[in-house]
N, C-alpha and C positions, 0 to 999 in steps of 0.2 A: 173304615170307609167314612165315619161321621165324620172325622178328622179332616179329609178332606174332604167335604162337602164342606164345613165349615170356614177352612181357606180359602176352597173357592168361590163361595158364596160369600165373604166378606170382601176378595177381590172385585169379584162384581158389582156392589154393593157402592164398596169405594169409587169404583171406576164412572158408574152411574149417576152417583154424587155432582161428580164432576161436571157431565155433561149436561145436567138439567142446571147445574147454578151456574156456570160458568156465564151465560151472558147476565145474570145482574149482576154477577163482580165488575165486567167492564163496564157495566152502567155506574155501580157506586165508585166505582176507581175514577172515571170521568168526571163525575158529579163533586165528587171528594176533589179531586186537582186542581179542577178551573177557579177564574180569578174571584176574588168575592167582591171585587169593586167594579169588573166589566166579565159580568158570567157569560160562557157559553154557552149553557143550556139552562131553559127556564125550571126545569123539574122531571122527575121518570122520565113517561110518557113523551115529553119534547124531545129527551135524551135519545130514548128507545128509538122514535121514527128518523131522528135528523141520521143517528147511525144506521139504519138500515136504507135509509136513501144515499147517503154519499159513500158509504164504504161497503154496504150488500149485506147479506146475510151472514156468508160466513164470517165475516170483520167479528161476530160475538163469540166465534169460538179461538180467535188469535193467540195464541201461545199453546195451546192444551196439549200440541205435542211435541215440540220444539222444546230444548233447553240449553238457556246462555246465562252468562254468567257464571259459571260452579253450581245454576243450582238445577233441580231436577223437573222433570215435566211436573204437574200436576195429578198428572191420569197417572203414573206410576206413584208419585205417594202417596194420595188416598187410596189408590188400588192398595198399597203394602200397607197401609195403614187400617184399612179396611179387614185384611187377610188376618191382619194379625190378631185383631181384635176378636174377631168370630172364632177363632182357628184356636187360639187360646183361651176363650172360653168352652171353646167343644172340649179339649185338651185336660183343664182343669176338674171339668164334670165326668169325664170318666179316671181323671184320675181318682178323684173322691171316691165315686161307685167303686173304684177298686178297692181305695182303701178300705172303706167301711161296709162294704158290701151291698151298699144301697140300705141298709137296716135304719144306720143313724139318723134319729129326728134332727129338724132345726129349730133350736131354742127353743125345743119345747112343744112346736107344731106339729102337727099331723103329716108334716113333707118330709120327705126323705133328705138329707142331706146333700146329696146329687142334685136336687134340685134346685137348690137354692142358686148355684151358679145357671 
């Protein structure tokens, strides 16, 4: 059951990621693109309000579930990337605890071995 709690909760994890940065990536991708000799936006903030007055709210979260090109949403690879992470660190800590029984110290500490992941 840790096992998956920890899929899933690095699924979510991932997935949530997502949704909270995703409008300053299109701000720094904006910021980053435009001209350096006739800029379109003076800084953040300029950036932040002109896009949510001319293209709305949702314009910040544009691409997050759509994918073109060959490549893949966003919200699916930090979710699988997220999954993976937690999921395989749950993974590896009860495999240790199997191994050793939870007995083995780490390097010499007072933690049990299992722990250290």
């Amino acid at each position: 059951m840790e096992l998956f709690r920890g899929f899933f909760g690095g699924a979510v994890a991932g997935s949530s990621q997502v949704f909270v940065m995703q409008p300053f990536e299109i701000i720094k991708v904006r910021l980053v693109n435009q001209s350096l000799t006739n800029p379109e936006y003076k800084g953040i903030i300029h950036c932040f309000k002109r896009i949510l007055k001319e293209e709305g709210f949702k314009s910040f979260w544009r691409g997050i579930f759509c994918h073109y090109s060959g490549t893949v949403s966003p919200l699916i690879g930090y979710g699988l990337q997220g999954s993976f992470a937690f999921g395989s660190n749950e993974l590896f800590k009860d495999l240790i605890t199997y191994i050793d029984g939870g007995k083995q110290k780490a390097s010499g500490g007072n933690m049990p071995m299992s722990h250290v992941f």
